[in-house]
Phi, psi and omega in degrees: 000119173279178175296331170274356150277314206263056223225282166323299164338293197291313178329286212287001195255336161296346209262310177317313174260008183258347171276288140037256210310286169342309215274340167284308180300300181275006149295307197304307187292320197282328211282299192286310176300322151311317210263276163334308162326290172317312180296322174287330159296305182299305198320295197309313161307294190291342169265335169301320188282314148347309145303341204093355170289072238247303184007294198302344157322316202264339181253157193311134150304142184292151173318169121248002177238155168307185183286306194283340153240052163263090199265021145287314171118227167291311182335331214289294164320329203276312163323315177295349211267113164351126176245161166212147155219162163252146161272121160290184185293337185293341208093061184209121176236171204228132139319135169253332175146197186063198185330146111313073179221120161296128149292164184263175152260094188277175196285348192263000186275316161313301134015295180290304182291338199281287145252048193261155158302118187317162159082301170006001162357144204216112168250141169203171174230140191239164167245146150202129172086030142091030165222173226221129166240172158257115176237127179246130184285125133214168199260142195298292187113169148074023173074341170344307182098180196212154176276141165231132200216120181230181190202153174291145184204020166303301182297327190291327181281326184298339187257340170271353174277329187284293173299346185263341152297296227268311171314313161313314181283292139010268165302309183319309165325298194280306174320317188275330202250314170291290176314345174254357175269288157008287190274000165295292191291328165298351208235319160300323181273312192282014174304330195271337183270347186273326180285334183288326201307299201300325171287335197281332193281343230249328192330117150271124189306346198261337187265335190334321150317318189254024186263164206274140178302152160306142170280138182251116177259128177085146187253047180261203194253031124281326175295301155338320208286295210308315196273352166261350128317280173286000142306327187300303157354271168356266162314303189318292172328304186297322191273343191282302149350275201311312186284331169292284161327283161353308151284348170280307180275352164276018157256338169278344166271335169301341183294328178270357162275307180315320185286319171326292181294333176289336159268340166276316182279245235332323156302302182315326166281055125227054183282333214270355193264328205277157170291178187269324156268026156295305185298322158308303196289323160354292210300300153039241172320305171271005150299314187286334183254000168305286167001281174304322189282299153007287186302323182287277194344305216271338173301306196280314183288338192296332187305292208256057185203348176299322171257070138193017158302113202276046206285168158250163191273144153215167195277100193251149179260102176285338166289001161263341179303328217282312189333292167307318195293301200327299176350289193289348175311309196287309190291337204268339190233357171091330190313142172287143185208098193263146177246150216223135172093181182266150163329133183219110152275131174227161171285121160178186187275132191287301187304282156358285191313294177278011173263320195288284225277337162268347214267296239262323139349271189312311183303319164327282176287004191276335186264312194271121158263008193298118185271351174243011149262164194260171175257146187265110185248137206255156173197124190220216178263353195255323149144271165214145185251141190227101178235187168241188173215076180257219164271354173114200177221130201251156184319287164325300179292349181291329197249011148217057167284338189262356211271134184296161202011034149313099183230113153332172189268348181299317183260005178297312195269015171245175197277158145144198215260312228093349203264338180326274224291325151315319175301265157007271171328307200263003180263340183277330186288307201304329203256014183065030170227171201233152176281114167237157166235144181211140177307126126350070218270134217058057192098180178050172177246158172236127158247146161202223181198113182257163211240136160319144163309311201297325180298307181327117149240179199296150165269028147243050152328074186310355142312290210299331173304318188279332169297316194305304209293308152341287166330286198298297212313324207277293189323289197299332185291000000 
């Protein structure tokens, strides 16, 4: 079922029950109010005979039908006209006068004329000779017997059956006309979503650049739709974009290690021909770009597994994160690595964290040669700084050092990927913080990464004793 039925569907089943109800309320008021007239006609009637006044016999009871439906005829005063008798206590009625007509006596009317209280009263309707009264019994007292005084009450159900037809009709009316404004209106509104629908089918993802925005008409909530379609557009393209780049340049860097090692085992078949340093340098080579190509794969997966890692958040001690890296820093390039600042427990990925922080490291000692000074990691609430004493950062390079594979004119002739620094970035977005570099003053550069404020938790993390007791351990071995 689509939406402009069921659009319709509702108009009409509300309009359906709101006509319903009206039409019931105001059959019940015409109905209690026609109905009250009589009864108020019988009282009035039955206290003149009481008095003696038999006269009100002879003249009509008020209409209840307009002028324009009396399809009675000459017939109509004689219908209206009041019948009365009285009951003895035995049960014997007597005529008073109005319509030739006998009421029947029922056991409860008998009752009444028999032993009732004066003033007593009883109403109910009876049909006779195929025409239907209201009769009201009451009792006289006093062994009296009781008045029964009735009235034709044909036209009056004729005019509430007329009325419970027109009413009737009515709701139908209102029903048929709220379902098609219902679906009027639905054909209207859902026109602009049948057009999104159609563009949504039509996208092909190899074109998704070049496909054209929705027009956003209106400030409603189809317009929103329209305009958060084409934001997605957007990110789609951009991601699309993003990924395409990505296999381009990870494929021009696999290409010089791959050519490389593909021009050394061609050499290797005449290793037996090459000198004993040839062969040495041979051996090397391919180690060294094994080394390398290696070092990229495992970059590129970290790359495209950094915002989607299925690592869990846990209460991480980042000064054991700092530690552990320096560690592994230290063994690996000899560099001094002083660490600076206060203790932080924060919510994140353990793994992420020491990749980034290690990340941040490797770059440091890859720039700062320097053998007596240490490279420094600053650690605060804000998050963590990393600096050197290198050559600094030049003007062209500050606003795409994080950008994948982006190797300065400074870094060509050194080992890495490009990917580090990229890492970094994306482990700092997972953690709701952004990657910055910056000159140094008096020299060198400081890079780092801030963390959400929100991620900081108290430091009696019961994780951090242990991480901490981790550290020193690392630290002492």
């Amino acid at each position: 079922m689509n939406l402009r039925t069921r659009f319709a569907l509702a108009f009409a089943a509300i309009a359906a029950v709101v006509a319903g109800l009206v039409g019931l309320l105001s059959y019940n008021a015409a109905a209690d109010r026609i109905t009250s007239e009589l009864d108020r006609t019988l009282r009035t009637a039955t206290t003149a005979l009481e008095n003696g006044q038999d006269g009100v016999l002879a003249a009509p009871a008020p209409a209840t039908q307009p002028e324009g439906r009396r399809e009675r005829g000459d017939r109509f005063d004689e219908q209206r006209q009041l019948v009365a008798q009285s009951v003895t206590p035995g049960g014997v009625a007597t005529s008073l006068g109005g319509r030739d007509v006998a009421l029947p006596i029922s056991a409860a009317t008998r009752t009444l004329a028999a032993d009732a209280d004066a003033g007593t009263t009883g109403i109910s309707e009876v049909e006779v000779g195929g025409d239907s009264y209201r009769v009201l019994a009451t009792a006289l007292g006093n062994n009296r017997g009781a008045l029964q005084v009735g009235v034709d009450i044909d036209d009056t159900n004729s005019v509430l059956g007329g009325m419970a037809n027109e009413i009737a009709w009515a709701s139908v009316a209102v029903l048929l006309v709220a379902a098609g404004a219902g679906w009027l209106l639905a054909r209207r509104i859902t026109a602009r979503l049948a057009r999104l629908a159609r563009q949504a089918e039509h996208i092909d993802v190899d074109g998704i650049g070049d496909a054209q925005p929705l027009p956003v008409e209106g400030r409603d909530e189809v317009a929103r739709l329209s305009t958060s379609f084409n934001t997605m557009l957007g990110r789609l393209a951009a991601s699309r974009d993003a990924q395409e780049r990505l296999v381009q340049d990870a494929a021009h860097e696999l290409r010089t290690p791959l050519t490389s090692l593909r021009t050394n085992a061609s050499v290797l078949g005449r290793y037996s021909e090459l000198s004993a340093d040839a062969r040495t340098r041979l051996v090397a080579d391919v180690q060294g770009e094994t080394r390398e190509l290696s070092q990229l794969v495992e970059e590129l997966v970290a790359l495209a597994l950094a915002r989607r890692s299925d690592e869990p958040e846990q209460p991480v001690d980042l000064a054991g994160v700092v530690h552990r890296a320096a560690q592994l820093v230290h063994r690996r390039t000899g560099r001094d690595i002083q660490v600076e600042g206060d203790t932080a427990v924060v919510r994140g990925q353990r793994q992420g964290l020491e990749r980034a922080v290690g990340n941040l490291l490797e770059n440091a000692a890859k720039f700062d040669r320097s053998t007596t000074t240490a490279i420094t990691v600053h650690l605060g609430r804000d998050g963590l700084v990393v600096t050197d004493r290198g050559p600094g950062i030049a003007a062209a390079d500050a606003e795409r050092i994080f950008d994948r594979f982006y190797r300065s004119d400074t870094a060509r002739g050194l080992p890495g990927s490009g990917l580090g620094l990229a890492i970094v970035s994306d482990v700092a977005t997972a953690h709701g913080g952004i990657a910055f570099a910056r000159n140094r003053a008096g020299g060198g550069a400081e890079l780092g990464f801030s963390i959400d404020p929100q991620r900081f938790l108290p430091a009696s993390e019961p994780d951090r004793d242990a991480d901490s007791s981790t550290s020193a351990a690392i630290e002492e071995t």
